[in-house]
C-alpha positions as CSV (number, residue, x, y, z in Angstrom):
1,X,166.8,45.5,5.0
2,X,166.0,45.5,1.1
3,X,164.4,48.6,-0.1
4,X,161.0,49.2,0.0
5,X,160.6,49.6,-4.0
6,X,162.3,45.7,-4.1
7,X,159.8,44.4,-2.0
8,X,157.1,45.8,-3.7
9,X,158.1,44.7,-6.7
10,X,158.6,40.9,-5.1
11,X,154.7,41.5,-4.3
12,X,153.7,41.8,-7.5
13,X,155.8,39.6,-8.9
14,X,154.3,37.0,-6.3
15,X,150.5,38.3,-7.7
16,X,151.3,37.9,-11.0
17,X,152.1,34.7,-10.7
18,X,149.5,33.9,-8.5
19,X,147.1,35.1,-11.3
20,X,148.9,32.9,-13.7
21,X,148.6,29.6,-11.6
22,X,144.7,30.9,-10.9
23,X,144.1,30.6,-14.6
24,X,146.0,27.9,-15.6
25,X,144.3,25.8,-12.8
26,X,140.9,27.6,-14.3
27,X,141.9,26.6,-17.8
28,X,142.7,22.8,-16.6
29,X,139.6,22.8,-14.7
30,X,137.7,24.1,-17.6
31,X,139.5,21.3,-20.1
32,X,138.7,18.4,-17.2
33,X,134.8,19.6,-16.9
34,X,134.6,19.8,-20.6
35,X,135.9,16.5,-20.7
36,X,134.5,15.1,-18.4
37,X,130.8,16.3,-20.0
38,X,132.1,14.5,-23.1
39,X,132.3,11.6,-21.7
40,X,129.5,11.7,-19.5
41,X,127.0,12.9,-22.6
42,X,129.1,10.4,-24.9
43,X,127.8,7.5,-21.9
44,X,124.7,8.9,-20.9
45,X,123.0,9.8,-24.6
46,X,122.8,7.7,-28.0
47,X,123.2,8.7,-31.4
48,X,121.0,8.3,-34.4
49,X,123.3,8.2,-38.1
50,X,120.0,7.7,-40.8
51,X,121.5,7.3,-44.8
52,X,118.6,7.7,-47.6
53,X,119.8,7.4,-51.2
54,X,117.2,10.8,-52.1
55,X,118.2,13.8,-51.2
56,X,114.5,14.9,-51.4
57,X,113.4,12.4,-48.7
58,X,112.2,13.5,-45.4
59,X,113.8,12.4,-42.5
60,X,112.1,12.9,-39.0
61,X,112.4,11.1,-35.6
62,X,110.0,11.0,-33.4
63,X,109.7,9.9,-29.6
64,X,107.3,7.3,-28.6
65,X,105.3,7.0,-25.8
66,X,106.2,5.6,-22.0
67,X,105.5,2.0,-22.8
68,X,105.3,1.1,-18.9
69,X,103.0,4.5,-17.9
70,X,101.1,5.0,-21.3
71,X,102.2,8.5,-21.0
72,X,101.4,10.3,-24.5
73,X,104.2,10.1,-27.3
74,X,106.2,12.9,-27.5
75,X,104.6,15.1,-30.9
76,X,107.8,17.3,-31.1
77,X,110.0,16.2,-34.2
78,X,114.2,16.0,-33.2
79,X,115.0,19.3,-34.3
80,X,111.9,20.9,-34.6
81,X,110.1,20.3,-37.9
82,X,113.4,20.7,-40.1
83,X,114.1,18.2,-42.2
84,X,117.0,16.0,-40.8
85,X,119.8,15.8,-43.3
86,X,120.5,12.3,-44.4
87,X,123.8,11.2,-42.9
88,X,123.6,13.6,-40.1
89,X,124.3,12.0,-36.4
90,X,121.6,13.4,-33.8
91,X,122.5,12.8,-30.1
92,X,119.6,11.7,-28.3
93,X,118.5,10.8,-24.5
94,X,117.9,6.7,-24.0
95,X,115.0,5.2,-25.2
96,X,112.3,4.1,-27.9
97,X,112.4,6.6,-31.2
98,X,110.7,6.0,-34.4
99,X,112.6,7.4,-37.6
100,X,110.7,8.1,-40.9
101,X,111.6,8.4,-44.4
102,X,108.9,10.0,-46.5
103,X,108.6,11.2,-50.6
104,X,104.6,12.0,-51.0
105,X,103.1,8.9,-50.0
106,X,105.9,7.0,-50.2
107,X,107.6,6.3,-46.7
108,X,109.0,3.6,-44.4
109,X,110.1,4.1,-40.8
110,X,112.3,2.1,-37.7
111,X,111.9,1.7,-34.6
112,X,115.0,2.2,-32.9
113,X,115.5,1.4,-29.4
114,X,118.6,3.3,-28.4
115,X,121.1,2.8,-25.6
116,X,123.5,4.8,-23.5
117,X,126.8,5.3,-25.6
118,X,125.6,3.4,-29.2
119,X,125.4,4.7,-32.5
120,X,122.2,3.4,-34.4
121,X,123.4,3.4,-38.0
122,X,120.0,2.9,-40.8
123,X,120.2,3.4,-44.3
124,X,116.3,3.7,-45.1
125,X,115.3,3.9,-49.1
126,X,112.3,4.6,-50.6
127,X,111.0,3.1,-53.9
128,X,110.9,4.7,-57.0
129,X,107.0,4.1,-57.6
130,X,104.4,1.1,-55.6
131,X,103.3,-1.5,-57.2
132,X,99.4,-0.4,-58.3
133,X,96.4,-1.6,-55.7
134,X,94.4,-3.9,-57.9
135,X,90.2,-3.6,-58.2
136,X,88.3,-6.7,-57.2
137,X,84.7,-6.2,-57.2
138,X,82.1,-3.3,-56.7
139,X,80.3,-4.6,-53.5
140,X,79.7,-2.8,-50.7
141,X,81.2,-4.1,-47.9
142,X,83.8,-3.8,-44.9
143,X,82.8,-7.9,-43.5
144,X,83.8,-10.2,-46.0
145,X,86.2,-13.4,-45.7
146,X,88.7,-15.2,-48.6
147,X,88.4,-18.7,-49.8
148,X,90.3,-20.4,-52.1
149,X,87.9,-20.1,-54.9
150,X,85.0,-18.1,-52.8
151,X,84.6,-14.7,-51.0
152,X,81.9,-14.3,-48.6
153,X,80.8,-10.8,-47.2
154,X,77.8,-9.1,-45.7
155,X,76.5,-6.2,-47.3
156,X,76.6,-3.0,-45.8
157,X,73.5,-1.8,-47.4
158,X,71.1,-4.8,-47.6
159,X,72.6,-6.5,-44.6
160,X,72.5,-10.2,-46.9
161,X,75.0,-12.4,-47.1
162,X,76.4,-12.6,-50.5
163,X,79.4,-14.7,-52.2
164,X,81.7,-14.6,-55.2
165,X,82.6,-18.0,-56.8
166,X,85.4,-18.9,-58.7
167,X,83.8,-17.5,-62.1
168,X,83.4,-14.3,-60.7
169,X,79.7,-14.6,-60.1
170,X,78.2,-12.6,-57.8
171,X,75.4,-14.5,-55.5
172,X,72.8,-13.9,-52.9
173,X,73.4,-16.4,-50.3
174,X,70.9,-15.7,-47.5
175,X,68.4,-12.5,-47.4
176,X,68.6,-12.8,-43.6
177,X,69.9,-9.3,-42.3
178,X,72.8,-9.4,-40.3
179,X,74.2,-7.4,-37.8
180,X,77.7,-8.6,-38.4
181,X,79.9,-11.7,-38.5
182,X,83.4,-12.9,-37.9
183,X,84.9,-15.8,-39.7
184,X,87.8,-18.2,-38.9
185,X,87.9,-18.8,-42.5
186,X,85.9,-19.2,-45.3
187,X,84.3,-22.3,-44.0
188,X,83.4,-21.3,-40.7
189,X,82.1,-18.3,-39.1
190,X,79.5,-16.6,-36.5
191,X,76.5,-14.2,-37.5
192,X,74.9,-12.4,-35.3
193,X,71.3,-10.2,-36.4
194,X,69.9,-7.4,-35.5
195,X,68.1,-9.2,-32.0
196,X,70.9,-10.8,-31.0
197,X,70.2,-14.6,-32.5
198,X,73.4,-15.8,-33.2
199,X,73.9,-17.8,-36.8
200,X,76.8,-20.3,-37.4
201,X,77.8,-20.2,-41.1
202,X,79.4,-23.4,-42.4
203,X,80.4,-22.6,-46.1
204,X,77.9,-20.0,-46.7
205,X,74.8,-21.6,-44.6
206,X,73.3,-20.2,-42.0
207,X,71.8,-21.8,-39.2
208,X,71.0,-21.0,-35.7
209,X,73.4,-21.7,-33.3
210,X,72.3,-24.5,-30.9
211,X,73.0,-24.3,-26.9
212,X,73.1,-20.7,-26.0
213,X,73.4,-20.3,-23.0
214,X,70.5,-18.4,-21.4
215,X,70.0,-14.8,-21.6
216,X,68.2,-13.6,-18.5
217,X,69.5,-10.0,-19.5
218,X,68.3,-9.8,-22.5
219,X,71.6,-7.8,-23.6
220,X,73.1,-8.5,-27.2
221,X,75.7,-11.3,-26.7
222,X,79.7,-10.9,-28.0
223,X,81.2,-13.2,-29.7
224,X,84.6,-13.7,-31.4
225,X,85.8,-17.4,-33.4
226,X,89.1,-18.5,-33.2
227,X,91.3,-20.2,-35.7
228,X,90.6,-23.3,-34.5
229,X,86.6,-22.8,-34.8
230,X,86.3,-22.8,-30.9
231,X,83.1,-19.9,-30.1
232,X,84.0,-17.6,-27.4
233,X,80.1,-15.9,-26.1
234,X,79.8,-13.1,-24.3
235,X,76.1,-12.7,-21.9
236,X,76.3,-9.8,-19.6
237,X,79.5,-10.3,-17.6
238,X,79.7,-14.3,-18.2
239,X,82.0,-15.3,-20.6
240,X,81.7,-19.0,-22.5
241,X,83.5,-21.5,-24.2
242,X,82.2,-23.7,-27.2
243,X,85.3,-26.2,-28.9
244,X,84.2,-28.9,-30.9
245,X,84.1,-31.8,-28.2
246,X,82.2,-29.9,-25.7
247,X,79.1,-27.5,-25.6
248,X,79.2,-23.7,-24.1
249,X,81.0,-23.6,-20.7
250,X,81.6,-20.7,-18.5
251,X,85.2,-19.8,-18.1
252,X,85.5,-16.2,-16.7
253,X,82.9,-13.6,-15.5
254,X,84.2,-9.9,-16.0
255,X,83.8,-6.9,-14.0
256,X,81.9,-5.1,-16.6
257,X,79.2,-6.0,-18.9
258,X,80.6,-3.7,-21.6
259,X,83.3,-4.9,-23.4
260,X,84.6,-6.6,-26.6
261,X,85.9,-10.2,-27.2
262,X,89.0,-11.0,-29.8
263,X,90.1,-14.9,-29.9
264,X,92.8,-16.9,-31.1
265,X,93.5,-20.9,-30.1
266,X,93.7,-21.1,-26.6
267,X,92.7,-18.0,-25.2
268,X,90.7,-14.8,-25.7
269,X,91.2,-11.7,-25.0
270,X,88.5,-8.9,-23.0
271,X,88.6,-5.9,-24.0
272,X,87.7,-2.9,-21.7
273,X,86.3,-6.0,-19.5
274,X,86.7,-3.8,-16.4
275,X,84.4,-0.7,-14.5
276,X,86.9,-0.9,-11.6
277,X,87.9,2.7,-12.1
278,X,91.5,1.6,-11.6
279,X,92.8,2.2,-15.3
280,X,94.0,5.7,-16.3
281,X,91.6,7.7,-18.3
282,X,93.8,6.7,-21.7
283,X,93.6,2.7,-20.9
284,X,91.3,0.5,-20.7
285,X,92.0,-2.9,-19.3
286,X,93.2,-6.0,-21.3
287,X,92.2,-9.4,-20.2
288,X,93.7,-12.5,-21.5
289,X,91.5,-15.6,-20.5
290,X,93.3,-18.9,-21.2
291,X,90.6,-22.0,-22.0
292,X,91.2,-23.1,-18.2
293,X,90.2,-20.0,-16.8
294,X,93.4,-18.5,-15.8
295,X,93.7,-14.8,-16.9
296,X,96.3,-11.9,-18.0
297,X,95.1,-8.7,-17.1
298,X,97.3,-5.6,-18.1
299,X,95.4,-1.7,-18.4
300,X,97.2,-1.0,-21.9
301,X,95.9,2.0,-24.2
302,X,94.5,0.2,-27.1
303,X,92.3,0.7,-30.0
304,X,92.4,-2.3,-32.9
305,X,93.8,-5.4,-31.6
306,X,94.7,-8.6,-33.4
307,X,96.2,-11.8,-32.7
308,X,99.1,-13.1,-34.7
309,X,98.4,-17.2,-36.1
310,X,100.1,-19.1,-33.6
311,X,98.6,-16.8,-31.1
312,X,101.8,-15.5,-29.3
313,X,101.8,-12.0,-30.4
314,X,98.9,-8.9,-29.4
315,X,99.2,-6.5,-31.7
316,X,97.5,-3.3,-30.3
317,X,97.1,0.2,-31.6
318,X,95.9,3.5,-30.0
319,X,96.1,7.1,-30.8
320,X,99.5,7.7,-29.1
321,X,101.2,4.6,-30.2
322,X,101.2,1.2,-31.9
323,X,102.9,-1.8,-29.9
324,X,103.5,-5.8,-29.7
325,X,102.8,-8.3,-27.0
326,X,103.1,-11.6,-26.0
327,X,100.4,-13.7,-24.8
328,X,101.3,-12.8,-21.1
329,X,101.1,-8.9,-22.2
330,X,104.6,-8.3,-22.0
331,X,106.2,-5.7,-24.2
332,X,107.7,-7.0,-27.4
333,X,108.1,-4.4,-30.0
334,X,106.9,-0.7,-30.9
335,X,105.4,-0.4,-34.3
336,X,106.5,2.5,-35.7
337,X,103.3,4.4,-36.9
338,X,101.8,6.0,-34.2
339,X,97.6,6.2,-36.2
340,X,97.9,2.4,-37.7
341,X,94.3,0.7,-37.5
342,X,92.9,-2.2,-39.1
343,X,95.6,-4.3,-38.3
344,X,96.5,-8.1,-39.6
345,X,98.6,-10.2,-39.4
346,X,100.4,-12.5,-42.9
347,X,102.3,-14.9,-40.8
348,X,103.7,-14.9,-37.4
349,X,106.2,-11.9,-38.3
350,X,104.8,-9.7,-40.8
351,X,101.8,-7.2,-39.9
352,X,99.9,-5.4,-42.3
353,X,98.2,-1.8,-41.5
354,X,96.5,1.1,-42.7
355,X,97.2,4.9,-42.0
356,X,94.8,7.1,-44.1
357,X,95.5,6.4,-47.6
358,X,98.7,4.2,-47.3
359,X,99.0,0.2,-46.7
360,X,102.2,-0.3,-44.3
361,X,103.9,-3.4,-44.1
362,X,106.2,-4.2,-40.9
363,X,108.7,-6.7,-40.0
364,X,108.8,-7.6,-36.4
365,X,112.3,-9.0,-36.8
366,X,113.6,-5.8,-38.6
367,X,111.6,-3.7,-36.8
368,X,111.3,-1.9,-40.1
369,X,107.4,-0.9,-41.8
370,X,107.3,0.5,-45.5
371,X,104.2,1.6,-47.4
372,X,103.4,-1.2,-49.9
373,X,100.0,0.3,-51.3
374,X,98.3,3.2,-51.9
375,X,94.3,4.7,-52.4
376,X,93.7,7.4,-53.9
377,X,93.1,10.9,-51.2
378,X,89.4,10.6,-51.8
379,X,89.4,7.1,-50.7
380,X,90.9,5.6,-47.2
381,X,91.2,1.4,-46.3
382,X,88.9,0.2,-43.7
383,X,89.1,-3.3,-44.0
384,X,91.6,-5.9,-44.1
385,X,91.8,-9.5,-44.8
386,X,94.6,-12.2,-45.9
387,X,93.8,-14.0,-49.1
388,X,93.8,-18.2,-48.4
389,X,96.7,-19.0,-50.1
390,X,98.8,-15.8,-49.0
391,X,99.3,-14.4,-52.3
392,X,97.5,-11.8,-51.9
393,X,96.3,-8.8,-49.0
394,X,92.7,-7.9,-49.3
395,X,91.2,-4.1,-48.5
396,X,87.6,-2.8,-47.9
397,X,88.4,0.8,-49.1
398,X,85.6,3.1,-48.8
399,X,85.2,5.3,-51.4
400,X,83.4,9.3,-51.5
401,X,81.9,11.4,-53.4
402,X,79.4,13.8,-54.3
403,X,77.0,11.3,-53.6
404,X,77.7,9.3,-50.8
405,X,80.0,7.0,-49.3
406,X,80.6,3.1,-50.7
407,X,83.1,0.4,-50.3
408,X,85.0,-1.3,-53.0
409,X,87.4,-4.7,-52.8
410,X,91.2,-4.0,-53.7
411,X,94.0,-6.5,-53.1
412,X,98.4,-6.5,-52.9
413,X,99.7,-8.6,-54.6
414,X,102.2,-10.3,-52.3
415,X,104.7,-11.4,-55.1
416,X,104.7,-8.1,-56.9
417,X,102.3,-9.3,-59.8
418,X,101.6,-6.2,-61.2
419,X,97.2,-5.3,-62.0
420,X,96.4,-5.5,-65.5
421,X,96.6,-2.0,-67.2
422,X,92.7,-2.5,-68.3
423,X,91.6,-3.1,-64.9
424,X,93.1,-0.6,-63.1
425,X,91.7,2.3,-66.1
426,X,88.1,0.7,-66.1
427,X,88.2,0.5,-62.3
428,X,87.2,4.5,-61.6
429,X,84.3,4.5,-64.3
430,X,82.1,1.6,-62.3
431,X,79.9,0.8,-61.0
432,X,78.0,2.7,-64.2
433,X,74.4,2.7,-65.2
434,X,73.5,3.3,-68.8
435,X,70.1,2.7,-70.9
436,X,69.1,0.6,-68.0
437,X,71.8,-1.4,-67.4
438,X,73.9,-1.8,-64.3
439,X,77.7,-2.4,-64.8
440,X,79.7,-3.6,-62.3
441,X,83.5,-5.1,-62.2
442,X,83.8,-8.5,-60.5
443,X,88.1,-9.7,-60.9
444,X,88.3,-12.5,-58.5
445,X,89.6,-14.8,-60.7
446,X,89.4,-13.1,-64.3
447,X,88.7,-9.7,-65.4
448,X,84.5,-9.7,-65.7
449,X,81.7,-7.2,-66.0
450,X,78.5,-8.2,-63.9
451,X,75.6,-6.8,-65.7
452,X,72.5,-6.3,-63.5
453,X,69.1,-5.5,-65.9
454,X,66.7,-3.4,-64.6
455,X,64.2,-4.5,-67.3
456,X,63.5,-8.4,-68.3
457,X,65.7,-8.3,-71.9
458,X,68.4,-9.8,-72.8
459,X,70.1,-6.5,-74.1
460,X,72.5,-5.5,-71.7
461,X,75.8,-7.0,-72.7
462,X,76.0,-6.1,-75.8
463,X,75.7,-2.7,-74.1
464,X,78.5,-3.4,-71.4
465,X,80.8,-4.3,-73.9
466,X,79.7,-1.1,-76.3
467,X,80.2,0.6,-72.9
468,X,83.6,-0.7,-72.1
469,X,85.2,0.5,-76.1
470,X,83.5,4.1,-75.7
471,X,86.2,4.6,-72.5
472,X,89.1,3.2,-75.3
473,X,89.6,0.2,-73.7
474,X,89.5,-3.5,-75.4
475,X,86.5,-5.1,-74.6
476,X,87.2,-8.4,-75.8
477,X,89.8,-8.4,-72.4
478,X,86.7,-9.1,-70.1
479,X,84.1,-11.6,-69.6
480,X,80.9,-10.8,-69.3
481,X,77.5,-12.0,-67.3
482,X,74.5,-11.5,-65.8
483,X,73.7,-10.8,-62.4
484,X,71.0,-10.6,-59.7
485,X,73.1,-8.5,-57.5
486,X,72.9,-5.2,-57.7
487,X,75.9,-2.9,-57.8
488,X,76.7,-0.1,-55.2
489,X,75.3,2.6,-56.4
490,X,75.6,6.1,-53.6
């Protein structure tokens, strides 16, 4: 028999090494499981790689809402509130983000849609300076449409319809007070005023619009005009069809008689056209109604909606995010501003937008939107319209002070064409009334002070243009005339 202290020591011997092949199998298991987790984060998450050229440029990500549910966007920035360093990868579950680069009120941000096991590489940079919003006429309105050598609008304060003409002068066209109106362009439209009669306005003339259907509910009808000219009318819960071979036809009857209608060629869409009570409390129901009567119908959250041209694309905004359909209301794209409103569209891939004080531009192809414009803090853009011949972007901007609130015109330029230096340093000291005389800018086509008298002489240009040195500015750059239209004046 070997002696007891030898088999002891055999016994621990034995321990020991069991302890030692305990932790080695530990230490393997460890290395496998942290491997494994590698792997399994590397194929279950994404990551984000965003390059500016500033080093004081924001970046923050930000994800959107559930597209599907209309669950509310996530308000937590990646990383808290910090500033993301630019080059800096940040691993991130699946799904729809939006990354910004902000300087002041200088930004752009992408939509990224990320995927299990990619790397979403952006290098996003800001411009140095934007290209200066340029004034185009004192009048007071947020409904107004672009010609080619005209601009029609209804004012906000006298309810008129009133027009600019390719020399800048500024014209009652018809004392009728309107309600509102909606134009396909500037040689077609539909007023409404404040009884419900509905007006059509064929280049500025307003007459009543013939075979409207009956209104036994005496409710205020809805109406919306497509490209095209074809009149979609709202009454109570029918809606009606007008094209130019045929009179108003019923094509759809909603399920509510509260709603809104927004048309392109070939189909309109109802807005909130349902009371079902089937639509979450943050959606309302969308209706697309085709010209045959077949309908869409989706519950989306959505706020300011417009069609795209060729009447393919939805563009919809809410509070909690800002998306792209088709015609059939199926998710194209997010937009990646989460507060855009007034929103149109330049062509069938370019959308224009406000937020606040900044005009956004977004590429549907890029998926990329980058402020293009920007109003002063005091001031924020309410209106938006295309220019006929594309060059330029048009903006109601309402304006506050002291005294009230007004609107003012302001346009892009779509080519960069930088405002005249004159224009822009006149532009803050009108409208102006001095000994009597009412000064107003009007730059359509040329740079040109209306002068409104309040007293029958023929004083008040020379005072204009005695007005216009006193601020140092050349006063032989502007024309000058004489208006019946009186300026804004809060």
């Amino acid at each position: 028999m070997e002696p007891i202290a030898d088999q002891e020591q055999v016994k621990n011997q034995l321990g020991i090494r069991r302890l030692i092949l305990a932790i080695i199998v530990s230490i393997m298991l460890l290395i496998a499981w942290a491997i494994w987790a590698q792997v399994h984060n590397r194929l279950t998450t994404g990551r984000i790689i965003i390059t500016t050229s500033n080093k004081s440029n924001r970046v923050s990500i930000l994800q959107t809402a559930d597209s599907v549910t209309g669950s509310k966007t996530k308000e937590k920035l990646v990383n808290g509130s910090q500033t993301i360093q630019s080059g800096q990868a940040i691993t991130l579950q699946p799904g729809t983000y939006i990354v910004t680069v902000e300087n002041g009120n200088v930004a752009a941000a992408q939509t990224i849609n990320l995927k299990k096991d990619q790397t979403a590489s952006y290098s996003i940079n800001l411009p140095k300076s934007l290209v200066a919003l340029e004034p185009v006429a004192d009048v007071d309105t947020t409904q107004f449409v672009i010609g080619s050598s005209q601009i029609f609008y209804v004012d906000s304060r006298t309810k008129g319809l009133y027009s600019i003409n390719q020399n800048n002068g500024l014209s009652l066209v018809n004392n009728r007070a309107l309600a509102g109106a909606q134009w396909a362009d500037a040689s077609f439209g539909v007023a409404e005023d404040p009884v419900g009669t509905l007006y059509a306005i064929n280049n500025g003339n307003l007459a009543v619009l013939n075979n409207v259907p009956a209104n036994s509910a005496k409710s205020l009808p809805v109406y919306a005009v497509a490209p095209n000219h074809d009149i979609y009318l709202g009454i109570g819960k029918n809606i009606y069809l007008q094209t130019a071979n045929s009179g108003f036809k019923q094509i759809y009857t909603t399920d509510s008689s509260t709603y809104s209608l927004l048309a392109t060629n070939g189909h309109v869409a109802v807005l909130n056209g349902s009371d079902s009570g089937q639509e979450t409390s943050s959606q309302t129901p969308i209706i697309i109604v085709n010209n045959d009567g077949s309908i869409i119908k989706k519950s989306i959250d959505e706020d300011d909606p417009a069609w795209s041209p060729n009447g393919k694309f939805l563009a919809i905004t809410s509070e909690s995010q800002s998306q792209i359909f088709d015609s059939s209301l199926n998710l194209i794209a997010t937009v990646p501003n989460i507060n855009a409103n007034t929103v149109r569209w330049l062509d069938n891939n370019t959308l224009f937008y406000a937020e606040g004080v900044q005009l956004w531009e977004y590429n549907l192809t890029s998926g990329l939107a980058k402020v293009v414009g920007v109003v002063p803090n005091s001031q924020s853009i309410v209106g938006i319209e295309l220019g006929n011949n594309s060059s330029y972007v048009y903006l109601a901007v309402q304006i506050s002070n002291h005294e009230g609130d007004y609107f003012n015109l302001y346009r892009y330029s779509l080519t960069n064409q930088a405002a005249p230096s004159f224009v822009t340093q006149i532009s803050p000291n009108l409208p102006w009334l001095t000994q009597g005389c009412f000064l107003s800018l009007v730059n359509f086509t040329a740079p040109t002070i209306e002068v409104f008298q309040s007293q029958p002489y023929d004083g008040c240009i020379p005072i204009a243009q005695s007005y216009v040195k006193q601020l140092g500015i050349d006063s032989g750059k502007f024309g000058y005339q004489l208006s019946n239209v009186l300026p804004p004046t809060p």
